[in-house]
N, CA and C atoms as an extended XYZ file, in Angstrom:
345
Properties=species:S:1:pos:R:3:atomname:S:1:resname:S:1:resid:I:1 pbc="F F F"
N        20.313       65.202      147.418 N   UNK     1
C        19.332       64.917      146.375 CA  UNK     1
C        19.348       66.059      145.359 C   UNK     1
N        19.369       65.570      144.253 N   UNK     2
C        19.548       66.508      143.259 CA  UNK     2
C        18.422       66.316      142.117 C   UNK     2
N        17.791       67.179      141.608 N   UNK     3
C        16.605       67.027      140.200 CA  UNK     3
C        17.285       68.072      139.127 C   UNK     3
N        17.234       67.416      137.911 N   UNK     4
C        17.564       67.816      136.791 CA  UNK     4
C        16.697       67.996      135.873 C   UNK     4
N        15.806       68.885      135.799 N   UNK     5
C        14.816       69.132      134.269 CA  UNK     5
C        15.603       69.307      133.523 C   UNK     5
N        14.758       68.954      132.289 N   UNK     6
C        15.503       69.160      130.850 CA  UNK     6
C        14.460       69.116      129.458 C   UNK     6
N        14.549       69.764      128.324 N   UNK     7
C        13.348       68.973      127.773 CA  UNK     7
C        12.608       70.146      127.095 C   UNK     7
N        12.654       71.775      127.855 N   UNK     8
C        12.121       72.842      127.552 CA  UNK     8
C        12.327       73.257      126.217 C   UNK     8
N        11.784       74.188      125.515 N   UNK     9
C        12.149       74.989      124.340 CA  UNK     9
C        11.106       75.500      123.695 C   UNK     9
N        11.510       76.004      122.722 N   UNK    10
C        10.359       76.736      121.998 CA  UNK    10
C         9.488       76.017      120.907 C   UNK    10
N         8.000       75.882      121.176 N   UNK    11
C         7.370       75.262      120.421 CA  UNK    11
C         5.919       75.791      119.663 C   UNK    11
N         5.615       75.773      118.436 N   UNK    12
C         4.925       76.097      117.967 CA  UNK    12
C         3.171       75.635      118.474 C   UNK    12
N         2.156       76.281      118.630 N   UNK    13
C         0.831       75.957      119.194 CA  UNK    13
C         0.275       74.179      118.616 C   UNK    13
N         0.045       73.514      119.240 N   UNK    14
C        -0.156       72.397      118.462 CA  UNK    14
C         1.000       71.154      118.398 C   UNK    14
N         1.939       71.365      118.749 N   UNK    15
C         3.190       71.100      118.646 CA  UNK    15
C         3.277       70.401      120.367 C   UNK    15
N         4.711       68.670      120.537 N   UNK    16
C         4.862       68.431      121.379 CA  UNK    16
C         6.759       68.407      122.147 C   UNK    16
N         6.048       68.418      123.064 N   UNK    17
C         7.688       68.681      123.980 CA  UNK    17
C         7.686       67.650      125.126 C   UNK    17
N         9.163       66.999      125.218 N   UNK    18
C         8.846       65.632      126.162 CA  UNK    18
C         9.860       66.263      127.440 C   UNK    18
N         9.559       66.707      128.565 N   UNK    19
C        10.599       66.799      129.909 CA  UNK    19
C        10.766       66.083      130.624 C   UNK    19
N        12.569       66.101      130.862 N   UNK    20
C        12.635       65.207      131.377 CA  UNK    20
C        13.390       65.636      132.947 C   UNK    20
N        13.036       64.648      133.785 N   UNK    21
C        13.386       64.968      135.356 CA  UNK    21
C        14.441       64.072      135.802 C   UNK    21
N        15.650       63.576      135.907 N   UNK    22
C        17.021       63.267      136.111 CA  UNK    22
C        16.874       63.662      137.448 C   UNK    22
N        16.983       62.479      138.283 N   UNK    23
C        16.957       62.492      139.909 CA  UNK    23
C        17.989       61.873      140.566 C   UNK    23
N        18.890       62.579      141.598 N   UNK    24
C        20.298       61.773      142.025 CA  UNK    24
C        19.914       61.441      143.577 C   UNK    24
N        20.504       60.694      144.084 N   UNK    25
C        20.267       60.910      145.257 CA  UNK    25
C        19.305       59.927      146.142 C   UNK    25
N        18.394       60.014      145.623 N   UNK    26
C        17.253       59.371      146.107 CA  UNK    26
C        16.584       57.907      144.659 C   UNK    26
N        16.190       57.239      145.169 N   UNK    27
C        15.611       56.443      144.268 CA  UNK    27
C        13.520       56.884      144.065 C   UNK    27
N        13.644       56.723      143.264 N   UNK    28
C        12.446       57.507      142.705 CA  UNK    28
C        11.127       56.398      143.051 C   UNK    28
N        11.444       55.222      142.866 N   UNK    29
C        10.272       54.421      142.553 CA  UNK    29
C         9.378       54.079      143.614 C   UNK    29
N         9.653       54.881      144.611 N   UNK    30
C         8.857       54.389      146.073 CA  UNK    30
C         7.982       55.461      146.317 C   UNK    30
N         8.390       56.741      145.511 N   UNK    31
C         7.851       57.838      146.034 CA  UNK    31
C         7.364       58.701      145.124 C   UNK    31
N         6.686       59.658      145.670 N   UNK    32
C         5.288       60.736      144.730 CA  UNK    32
C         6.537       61.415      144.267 C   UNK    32
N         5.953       61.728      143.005 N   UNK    33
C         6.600       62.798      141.875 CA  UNK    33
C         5.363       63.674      140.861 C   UNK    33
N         5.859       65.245      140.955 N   UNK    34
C         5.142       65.793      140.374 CA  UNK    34
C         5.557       66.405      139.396 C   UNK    34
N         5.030       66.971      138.704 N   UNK    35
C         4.986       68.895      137.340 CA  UNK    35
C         4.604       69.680      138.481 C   UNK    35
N         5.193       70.963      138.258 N   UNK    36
C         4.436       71.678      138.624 CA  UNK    36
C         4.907       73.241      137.511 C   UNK    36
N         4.038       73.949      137.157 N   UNK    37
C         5.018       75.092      136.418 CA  UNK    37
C         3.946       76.190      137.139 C   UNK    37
N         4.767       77.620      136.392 N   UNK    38
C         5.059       78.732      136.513 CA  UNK    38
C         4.406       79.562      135.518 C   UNK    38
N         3.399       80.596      135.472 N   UNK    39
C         2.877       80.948      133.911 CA  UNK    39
C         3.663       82.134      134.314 C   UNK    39
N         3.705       83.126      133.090 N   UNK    40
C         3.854       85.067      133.616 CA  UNK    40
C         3.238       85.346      134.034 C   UNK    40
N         3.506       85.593      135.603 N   UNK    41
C         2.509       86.592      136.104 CA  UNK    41
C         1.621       85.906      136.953 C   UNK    41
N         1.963       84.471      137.208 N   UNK    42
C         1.223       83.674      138.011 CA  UNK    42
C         1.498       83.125      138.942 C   UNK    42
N         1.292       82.043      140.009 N   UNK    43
C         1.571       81.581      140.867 CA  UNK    43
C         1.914       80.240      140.281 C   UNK    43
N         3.157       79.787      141.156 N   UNK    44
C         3.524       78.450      140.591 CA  UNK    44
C         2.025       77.465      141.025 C   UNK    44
N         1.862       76.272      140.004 N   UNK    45
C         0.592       75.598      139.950 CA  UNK    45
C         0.607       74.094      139.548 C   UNK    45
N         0.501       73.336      140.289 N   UNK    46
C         0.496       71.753      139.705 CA  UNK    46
C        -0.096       71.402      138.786 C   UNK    46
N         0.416       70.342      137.790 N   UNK    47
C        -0.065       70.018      136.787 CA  UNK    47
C        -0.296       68.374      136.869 C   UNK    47
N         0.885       67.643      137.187 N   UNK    48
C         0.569       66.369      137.025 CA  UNK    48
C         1.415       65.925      138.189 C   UNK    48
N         1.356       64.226      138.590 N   UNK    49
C         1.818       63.932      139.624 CA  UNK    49
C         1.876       62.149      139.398 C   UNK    49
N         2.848       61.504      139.837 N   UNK    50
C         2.828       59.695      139.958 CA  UNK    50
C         2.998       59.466      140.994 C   UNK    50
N         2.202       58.290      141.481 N   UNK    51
C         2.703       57.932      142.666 CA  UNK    51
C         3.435       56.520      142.538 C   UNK    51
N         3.670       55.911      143.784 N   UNK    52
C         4.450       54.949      143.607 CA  UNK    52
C         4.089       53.597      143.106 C   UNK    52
N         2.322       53.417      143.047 N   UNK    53
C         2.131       52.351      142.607 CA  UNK    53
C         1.956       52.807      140.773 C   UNK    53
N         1.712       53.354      140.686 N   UNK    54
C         1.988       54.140      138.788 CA  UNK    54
C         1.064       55.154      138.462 C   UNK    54
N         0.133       55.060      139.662 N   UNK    55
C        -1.043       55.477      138.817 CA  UNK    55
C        -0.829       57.311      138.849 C   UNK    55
N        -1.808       57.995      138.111 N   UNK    56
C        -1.394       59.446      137.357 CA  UNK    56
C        -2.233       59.899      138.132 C   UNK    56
N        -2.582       61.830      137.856 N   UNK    57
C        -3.177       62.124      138.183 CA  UNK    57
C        -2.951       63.613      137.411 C   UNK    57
N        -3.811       64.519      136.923 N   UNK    58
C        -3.603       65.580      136.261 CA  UNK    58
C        -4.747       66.915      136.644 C   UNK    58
N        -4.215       68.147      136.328 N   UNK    59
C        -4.770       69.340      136.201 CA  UNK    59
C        -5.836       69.463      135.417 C   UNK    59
N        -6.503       70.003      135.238 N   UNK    60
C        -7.925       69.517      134.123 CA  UNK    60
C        -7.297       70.280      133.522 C   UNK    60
N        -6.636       71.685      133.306 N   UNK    61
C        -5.981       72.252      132.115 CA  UNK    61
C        -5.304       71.646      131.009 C   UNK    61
N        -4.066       69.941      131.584 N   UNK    62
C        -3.617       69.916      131.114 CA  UNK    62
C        -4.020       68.449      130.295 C   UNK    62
N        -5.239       67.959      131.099 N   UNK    63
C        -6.091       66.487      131.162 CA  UNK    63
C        -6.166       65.924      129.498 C   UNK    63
N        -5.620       64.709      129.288 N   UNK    64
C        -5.687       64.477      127.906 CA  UNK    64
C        -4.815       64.561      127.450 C   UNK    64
N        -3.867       65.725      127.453 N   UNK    65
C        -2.788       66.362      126.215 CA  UNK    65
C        -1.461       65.829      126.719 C   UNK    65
N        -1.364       65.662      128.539 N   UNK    66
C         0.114       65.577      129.030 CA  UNK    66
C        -0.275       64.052      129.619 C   UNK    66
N         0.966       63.679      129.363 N   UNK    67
C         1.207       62.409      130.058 CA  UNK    67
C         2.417       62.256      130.853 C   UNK    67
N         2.250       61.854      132.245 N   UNK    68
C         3.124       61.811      133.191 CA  UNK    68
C         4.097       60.127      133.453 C   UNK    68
N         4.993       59.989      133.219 N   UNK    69
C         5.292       58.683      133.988 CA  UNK    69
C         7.160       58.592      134.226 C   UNK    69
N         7.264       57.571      134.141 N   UNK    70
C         8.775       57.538      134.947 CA  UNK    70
C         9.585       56.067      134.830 C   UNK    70
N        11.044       56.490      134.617 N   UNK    71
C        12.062       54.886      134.544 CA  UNK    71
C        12.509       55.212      135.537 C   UNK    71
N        12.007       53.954      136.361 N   UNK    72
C        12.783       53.537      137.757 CA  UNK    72
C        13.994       52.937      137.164 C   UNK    72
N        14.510       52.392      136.001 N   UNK    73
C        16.334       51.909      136.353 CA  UNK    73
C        16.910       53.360      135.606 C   UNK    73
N        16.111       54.162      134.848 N   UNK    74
C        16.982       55.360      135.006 CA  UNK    74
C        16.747       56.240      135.919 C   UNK    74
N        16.006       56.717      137.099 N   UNK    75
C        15.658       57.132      137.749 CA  UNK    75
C        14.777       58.397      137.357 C   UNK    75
N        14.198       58.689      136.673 N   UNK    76
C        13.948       59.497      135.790 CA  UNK    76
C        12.396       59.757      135.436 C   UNK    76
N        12.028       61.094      135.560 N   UNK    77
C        10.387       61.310      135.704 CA  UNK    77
C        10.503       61.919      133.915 C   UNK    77
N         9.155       61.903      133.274 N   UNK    78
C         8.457       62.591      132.504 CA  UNK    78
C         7.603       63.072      132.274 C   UNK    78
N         7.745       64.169      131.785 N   UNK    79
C         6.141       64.772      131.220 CA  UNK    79
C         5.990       64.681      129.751 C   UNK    79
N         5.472       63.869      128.778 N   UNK    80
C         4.729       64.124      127.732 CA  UNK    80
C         3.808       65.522      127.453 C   UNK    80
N         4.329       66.250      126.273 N   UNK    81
C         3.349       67.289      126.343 CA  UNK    81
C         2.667       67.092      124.857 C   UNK    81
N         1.473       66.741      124.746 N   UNK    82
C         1.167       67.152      123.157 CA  UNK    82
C         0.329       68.378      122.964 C   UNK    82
N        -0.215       68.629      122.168 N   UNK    83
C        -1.199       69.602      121.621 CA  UNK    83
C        -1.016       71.149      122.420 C   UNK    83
N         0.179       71.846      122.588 N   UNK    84
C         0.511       72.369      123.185 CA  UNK    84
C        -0.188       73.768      122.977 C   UNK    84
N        -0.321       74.438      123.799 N   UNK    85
C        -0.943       75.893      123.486 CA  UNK    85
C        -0.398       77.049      124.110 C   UNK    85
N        -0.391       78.587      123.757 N   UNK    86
C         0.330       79.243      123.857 CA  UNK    86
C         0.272       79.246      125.703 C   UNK    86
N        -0.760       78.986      126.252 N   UNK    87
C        -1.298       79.474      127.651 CA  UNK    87
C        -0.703       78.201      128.498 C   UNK    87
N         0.150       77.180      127.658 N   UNK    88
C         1.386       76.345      128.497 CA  UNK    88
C         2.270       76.726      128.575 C   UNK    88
N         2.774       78.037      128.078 N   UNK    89
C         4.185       78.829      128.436 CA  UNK    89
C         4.254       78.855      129.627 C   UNK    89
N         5.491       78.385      130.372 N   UNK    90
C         5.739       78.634      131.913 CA  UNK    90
C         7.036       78.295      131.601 C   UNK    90
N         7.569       77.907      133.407 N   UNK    91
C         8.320       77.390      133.651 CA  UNK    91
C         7.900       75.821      134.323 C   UNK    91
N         8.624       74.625      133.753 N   UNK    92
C         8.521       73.865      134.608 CA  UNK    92
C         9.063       73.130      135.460 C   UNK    92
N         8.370       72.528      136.466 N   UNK    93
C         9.809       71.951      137.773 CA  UNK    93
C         8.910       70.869      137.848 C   UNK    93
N         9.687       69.869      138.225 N   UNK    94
C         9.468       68.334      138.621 CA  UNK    94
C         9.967       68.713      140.631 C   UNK    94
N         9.519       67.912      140.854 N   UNK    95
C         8.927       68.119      142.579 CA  UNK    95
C         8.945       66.370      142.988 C   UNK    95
N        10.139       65.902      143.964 N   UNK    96
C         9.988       64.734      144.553 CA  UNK    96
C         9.647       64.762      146.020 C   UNK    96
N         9.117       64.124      146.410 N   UNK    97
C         8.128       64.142      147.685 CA  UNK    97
C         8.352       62.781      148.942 C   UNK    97
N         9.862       63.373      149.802 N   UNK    98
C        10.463       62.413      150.883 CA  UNK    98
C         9.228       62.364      151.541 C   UNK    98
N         8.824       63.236      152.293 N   UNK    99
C         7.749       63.051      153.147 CA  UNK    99
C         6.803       64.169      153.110 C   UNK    99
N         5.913       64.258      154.394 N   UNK   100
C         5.063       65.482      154.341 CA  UNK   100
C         5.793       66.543      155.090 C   UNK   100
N         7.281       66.774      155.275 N   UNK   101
C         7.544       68.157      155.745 CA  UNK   101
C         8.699       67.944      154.817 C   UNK   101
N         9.149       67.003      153.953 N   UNK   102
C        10.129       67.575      153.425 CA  UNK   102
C         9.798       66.739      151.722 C   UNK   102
N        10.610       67.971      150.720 N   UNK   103
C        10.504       67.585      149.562 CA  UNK   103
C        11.106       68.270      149.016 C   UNK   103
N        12.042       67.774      147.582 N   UNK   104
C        12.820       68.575      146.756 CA  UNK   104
C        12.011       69.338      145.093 C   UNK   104
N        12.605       70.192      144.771 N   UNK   105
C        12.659       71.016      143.286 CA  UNK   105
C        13.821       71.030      142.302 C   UNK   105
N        13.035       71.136      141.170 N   UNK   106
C        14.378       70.757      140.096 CA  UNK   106
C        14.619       72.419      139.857 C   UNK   106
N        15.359       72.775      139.064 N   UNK   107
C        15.731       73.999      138.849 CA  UNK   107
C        14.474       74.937      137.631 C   UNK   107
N        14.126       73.706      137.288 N   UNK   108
C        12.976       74.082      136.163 CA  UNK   108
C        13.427       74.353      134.874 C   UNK   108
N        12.498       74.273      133.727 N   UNK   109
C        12.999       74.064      132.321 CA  UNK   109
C        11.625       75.303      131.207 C   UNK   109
N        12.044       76.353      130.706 N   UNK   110
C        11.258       76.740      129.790 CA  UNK   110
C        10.691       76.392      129.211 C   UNK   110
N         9.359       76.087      128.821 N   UNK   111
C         8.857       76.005      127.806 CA  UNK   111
C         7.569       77.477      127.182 C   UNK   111
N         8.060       77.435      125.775 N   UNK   112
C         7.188       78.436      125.400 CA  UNK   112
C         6.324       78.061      123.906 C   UNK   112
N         5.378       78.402      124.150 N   UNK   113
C         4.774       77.981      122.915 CA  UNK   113
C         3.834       79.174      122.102 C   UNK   113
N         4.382       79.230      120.857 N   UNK   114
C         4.063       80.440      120.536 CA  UNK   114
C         4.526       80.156      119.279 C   UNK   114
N         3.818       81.385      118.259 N   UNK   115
C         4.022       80.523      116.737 CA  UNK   115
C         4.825       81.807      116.293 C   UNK   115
């Protein structure tokens, strides 16, 4: 099983960035998928998450601004980011979830936002 973020870069405060999660291996549509990122200096921290029947679920940090969802014939998770602010700089990783002792990480994707 393999995860591919993609999607990161540098973005001005206010400004949106769409990531994307490229999943091999496994078929996506049966199973939980998350965000999770990385600030400086912080502990990695969940942000958003789908499960298999569609429905979302989000961080109150990020509540409103990000939108989470996913193409089951491309296999493929997203995060929508709008209204971005400098204090969303991290790193982010998409997180697929086989079971409760096992689950994969993508390599993660920069994003920085800063004017």
């Amino acid at each position: 099983v393999q995860l591919q973020a993609s999607g990161g870069g540098l973005v001005q405060p206010g400004g949106t960035l769409r990531l994307s999660c490229a999943v091999t291996g496994r078929r996506i549509s049966t199973k939980f998928m998350g965000w999770y990122r990385q600030r400086p200096g912080k502990e990695r921290e969940w942000v958003a998450r789908i499960i298999p029947n569609g429905s979302t679920d989000y961080a109150d940090s990020v509540k409103g601004r990000f939108t989470v969802s996913r193409d089951n014939a491309k296999n493929t998770l997203y995060l929508q980011m709008n209204s971005l602010k400098p204090d969303d700089t991290a790193i982010y990783y998409c997180n697929l979830v086989i079971s409760h002792n096992l689950d994969y990480w993508g390599k993660g994707t920069q994003v920085t936002v800063s004017s």
